[in-house]
C-alpha positions in Angstrom: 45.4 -152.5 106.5 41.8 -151.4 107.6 40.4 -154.9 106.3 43.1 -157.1 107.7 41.5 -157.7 111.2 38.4 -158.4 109.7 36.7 -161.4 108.6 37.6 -160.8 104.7 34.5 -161.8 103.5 33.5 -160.3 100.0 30.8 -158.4 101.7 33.2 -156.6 104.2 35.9 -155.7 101.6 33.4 -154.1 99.7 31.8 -152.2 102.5 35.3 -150.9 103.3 36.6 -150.2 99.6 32.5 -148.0 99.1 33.5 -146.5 102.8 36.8 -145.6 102.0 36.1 -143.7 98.8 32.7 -141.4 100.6 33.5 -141.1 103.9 36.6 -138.1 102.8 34.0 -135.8 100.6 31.2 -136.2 102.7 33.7 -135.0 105.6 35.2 -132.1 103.6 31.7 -130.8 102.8 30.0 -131.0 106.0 33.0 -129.3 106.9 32.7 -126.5 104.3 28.8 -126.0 104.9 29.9 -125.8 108.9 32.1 -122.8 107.9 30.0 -121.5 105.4 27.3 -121.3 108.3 29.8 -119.8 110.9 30.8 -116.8 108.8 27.2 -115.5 108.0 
């Protein structure tokens, strides 16, 4: 869906697939380390 609108080109898919798979850990820790810093 996310790579529909785009231009498709090998490049982009890839870009989106290697985005797709860090983007939701790095979240969740920066998120953890933000809470971990509020409670101390």
């Amino acid at each position: 869906r996310r790579i529909a609108p785009g231009p498709c080109t090998p490049a982009e898919v890839l870009r989106m697939a290697v985005t797709s798979v860090v983007i939701p850990p790095v979240a969740c820790v920066h998120r953890l380390r933000g809470e971990w810093r509020a409670r101390r």
